[in-house]
MIFI-238067 format. One record per residue (C-alpha): y, x, z. Coordinates in Angstrom, 1 decimal. Layout:
N
+--------+--------+--------+
:     yy :     xx :     zz :
+--------+--------+--------+
:      Y :      X :      Z :
...
+--------+--------+--------+
***
This chain:
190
+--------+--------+--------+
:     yy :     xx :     zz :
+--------+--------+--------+
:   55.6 :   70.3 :  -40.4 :
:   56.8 :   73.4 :  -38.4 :
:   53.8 :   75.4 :  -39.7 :
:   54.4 :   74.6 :  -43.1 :
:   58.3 :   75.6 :  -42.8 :
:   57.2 :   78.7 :  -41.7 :
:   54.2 :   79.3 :  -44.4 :
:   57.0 :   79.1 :  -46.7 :
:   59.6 :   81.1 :  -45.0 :
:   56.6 :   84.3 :  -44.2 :
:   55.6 :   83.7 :  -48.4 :
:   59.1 :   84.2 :  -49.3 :
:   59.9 :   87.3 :  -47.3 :
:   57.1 :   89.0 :  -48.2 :
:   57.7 :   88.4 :  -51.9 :
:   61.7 :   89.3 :  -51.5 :
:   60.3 :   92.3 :  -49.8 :
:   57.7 :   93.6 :  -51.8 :
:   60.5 :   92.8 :  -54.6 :
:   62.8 :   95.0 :  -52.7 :
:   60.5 :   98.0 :  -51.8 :
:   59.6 :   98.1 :  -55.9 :
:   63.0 :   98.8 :  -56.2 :
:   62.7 :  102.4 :  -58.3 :
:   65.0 :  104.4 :  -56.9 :
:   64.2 :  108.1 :  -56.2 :
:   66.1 :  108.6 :  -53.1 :
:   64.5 :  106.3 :  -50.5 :
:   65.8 :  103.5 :  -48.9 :
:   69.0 :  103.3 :  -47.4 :
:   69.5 :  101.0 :  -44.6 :
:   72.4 :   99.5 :  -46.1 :
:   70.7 :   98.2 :  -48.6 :
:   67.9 :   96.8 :  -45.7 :
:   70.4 :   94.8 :  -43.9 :
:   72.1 :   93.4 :  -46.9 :
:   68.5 :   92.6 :  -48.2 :
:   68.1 :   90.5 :  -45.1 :
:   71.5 :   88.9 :  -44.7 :
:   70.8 :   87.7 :  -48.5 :
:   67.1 :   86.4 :  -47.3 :
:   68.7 :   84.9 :  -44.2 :
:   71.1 :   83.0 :  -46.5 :
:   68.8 :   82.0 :  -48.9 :
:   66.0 :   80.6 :  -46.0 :
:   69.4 :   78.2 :  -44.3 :
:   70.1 :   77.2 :  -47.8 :
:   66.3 :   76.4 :  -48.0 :
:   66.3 :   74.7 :  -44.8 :
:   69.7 :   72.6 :  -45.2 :
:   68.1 :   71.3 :  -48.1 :
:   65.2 :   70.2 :  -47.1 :
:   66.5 :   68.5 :  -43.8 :
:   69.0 :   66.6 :  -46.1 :
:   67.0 :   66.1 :  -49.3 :
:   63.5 :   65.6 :  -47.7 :
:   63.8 :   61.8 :  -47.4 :
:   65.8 :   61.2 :  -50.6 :
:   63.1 :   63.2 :  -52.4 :
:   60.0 :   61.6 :  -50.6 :
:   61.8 :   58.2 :  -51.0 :
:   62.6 :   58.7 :  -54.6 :
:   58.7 :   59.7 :  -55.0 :
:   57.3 :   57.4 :  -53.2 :
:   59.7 :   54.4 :  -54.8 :
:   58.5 :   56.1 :  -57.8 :
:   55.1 :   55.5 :  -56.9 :
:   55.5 :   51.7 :  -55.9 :
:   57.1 :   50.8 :  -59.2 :
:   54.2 :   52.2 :  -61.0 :
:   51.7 :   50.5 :  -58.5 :
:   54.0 :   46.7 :  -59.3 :
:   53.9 :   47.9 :  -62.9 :
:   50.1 :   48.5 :  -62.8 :
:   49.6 :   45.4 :  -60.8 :
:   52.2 :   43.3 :  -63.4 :
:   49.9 :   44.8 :  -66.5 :
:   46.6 :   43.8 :  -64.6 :
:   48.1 :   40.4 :  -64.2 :
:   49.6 :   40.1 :  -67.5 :
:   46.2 :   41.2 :  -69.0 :
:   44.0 :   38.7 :  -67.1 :
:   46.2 :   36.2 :  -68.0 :
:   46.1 :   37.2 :  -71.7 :
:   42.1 :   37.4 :  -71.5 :
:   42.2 :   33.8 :  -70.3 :
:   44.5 :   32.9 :  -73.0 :
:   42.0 :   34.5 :  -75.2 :
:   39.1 :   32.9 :  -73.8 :
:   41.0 :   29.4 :  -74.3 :
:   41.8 :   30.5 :  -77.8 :
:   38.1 :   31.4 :  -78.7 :
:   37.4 :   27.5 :  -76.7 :
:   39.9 :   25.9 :  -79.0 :
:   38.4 :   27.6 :  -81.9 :
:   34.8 :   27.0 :  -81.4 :
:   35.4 :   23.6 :  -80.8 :
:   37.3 :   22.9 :  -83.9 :
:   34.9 :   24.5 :  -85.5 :
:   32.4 :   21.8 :  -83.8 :
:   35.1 :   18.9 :  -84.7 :
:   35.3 :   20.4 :  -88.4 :
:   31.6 :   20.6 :  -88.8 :
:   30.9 :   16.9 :  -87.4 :
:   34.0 :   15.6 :  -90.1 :
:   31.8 :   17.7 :  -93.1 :
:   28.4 :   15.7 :  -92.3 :
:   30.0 :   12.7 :  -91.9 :
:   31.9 :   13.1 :  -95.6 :
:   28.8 :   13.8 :  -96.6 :
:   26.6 :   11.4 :  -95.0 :
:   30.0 :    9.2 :  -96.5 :
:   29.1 :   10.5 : -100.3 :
:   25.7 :   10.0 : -100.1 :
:   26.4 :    6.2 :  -99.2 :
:   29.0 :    6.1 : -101.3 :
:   26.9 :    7.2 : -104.1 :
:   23.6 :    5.1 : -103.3 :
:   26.3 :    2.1 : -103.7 :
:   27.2 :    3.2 : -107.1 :
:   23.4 :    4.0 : -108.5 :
:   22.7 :    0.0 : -106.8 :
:   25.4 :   -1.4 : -108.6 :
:   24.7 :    0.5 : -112.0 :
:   21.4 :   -1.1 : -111.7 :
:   22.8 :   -4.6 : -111.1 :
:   25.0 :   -4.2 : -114.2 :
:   22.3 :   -2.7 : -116.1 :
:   20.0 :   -5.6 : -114.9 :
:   22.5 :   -8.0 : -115.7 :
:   23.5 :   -6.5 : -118.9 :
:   20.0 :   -6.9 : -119.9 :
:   19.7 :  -10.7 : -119.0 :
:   22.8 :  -11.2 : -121.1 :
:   21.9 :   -9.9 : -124.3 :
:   18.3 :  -11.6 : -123.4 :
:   19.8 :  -14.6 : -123.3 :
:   22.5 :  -14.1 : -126.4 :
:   19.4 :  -13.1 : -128.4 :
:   17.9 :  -16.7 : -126.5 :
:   20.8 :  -18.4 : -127.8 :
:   21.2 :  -16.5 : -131.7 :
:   17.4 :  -17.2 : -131.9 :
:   17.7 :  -21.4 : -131.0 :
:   20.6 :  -21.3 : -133.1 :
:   19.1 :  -19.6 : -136.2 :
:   16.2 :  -22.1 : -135.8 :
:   17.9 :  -25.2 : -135.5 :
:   20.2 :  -23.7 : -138.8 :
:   17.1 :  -23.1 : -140.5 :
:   15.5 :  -26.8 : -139.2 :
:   19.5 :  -28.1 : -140.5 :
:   18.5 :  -26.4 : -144.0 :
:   15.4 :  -27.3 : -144.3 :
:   16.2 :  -30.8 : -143.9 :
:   18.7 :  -30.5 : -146.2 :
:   16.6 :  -29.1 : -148.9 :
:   13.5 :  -31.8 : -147.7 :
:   16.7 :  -34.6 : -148.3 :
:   17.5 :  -32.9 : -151.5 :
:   14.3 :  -32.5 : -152.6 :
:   13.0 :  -36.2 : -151.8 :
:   15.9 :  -37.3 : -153.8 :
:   14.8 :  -35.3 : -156.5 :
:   11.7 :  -36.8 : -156.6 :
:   12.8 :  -40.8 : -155.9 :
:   15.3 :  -39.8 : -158.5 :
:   12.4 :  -38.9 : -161.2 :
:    9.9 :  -41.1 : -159.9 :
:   11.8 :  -44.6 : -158.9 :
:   12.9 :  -46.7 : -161.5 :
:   15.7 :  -49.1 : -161.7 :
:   13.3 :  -52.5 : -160.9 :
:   11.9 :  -50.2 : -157.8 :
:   15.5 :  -49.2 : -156.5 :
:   16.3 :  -52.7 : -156.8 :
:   13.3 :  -54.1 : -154.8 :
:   14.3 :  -51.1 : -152.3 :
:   17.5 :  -52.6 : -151.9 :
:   16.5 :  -56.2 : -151.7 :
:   14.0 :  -55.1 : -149.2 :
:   16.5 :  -53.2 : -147.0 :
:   18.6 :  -56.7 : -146.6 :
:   16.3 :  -58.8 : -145.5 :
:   15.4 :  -56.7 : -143.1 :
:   18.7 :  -56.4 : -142.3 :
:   19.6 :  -60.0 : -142.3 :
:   16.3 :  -61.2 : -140.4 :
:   17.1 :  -58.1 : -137.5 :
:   20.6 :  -60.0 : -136.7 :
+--------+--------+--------+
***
């Protein structure tokens, strides 16, 4: 510490000398202006050392607390980035596994449609099916009836017809012999 003192005190002499002795003037140097020189470096080095005894530790303290708030500060932003990496990390989790969760939901709407619509092609082919048995049958049924109508009008024109024919081919003895007939048979039933 001692050395470094007076490093500084011989560096600052010499300079405030060789300052001095560039002085310019034509005459020489007086010694007047020697001593003076060196009551002005003498003041200057106490001033120099009185600072330094008093303001050495306030300066080294104010450096060095200087120096530990940056070091907590570095050490606060290393924390508060880890921290924010693992946050991160969870994040990018949370994400990739809804991601998962939204992928499993989308095959399973679609595996969902694809029964969905296999249920509606079966039961369009029911109906259809069923559709098909009913007009079957109707045209069954519209068929049986237009038979037995035309069996109901043939009869009726076989009825009208046969009367046509009794009516121009019996007589009146015949329809009365018809008639007798018809009695007897009537009477000898009961």
């Amino acid at each position: 510490m001692k050395k470094k003192l007076f490093f500084i005190f011989l560096i600052l002499f010499a300079t405030s000398a060789l300052a001095y002795a560039s002085g310019g003037e034509a005459g020489g140097h007086d010694s007047h202006k020697l001593i003076d020189f060196g009551w002005r470096f003498l003041n200057f080095a106490v001033l120099v050392f009185i600072l330094y005894k008093l303001g050495a530790k306030a300066i080294r303290g104010f450096f060095v607390g200087n120096r530990e708030a940056v070091n907590v500060s570095l050490e606060e932003a290393e924390k508060a980035k880890k921290e924010a990496q693992q946050k991160l990390q969870e994040c990018i989790a949370r994400v990739g596994k809804a991601s998962e969760e939204i992928g499993e939901m989308a095959d399973l709407i679609k595996a969902q449609g694809i029964r969905e619509k296999e249920k509606i092609i079966e039961d369009a082919k029911r109906n259809a099916e069923k559709m098909k048995e009913d007009a079957k049958a109707r045209i069954d049924q519209e068929f049986n009836k237009a038979v037995n109508q035309l069996r109901v009008e043939a009869a009726d024109i076989s009825v009208q017809m046969a009367e046509d024919i009794l009516a121009k081919s019996v007589k009146n003895e015949d329809h009365e012999a018809m008639v007798e007939n018809f009695l007897n048979r009537m009477v000898s039933k009961n």
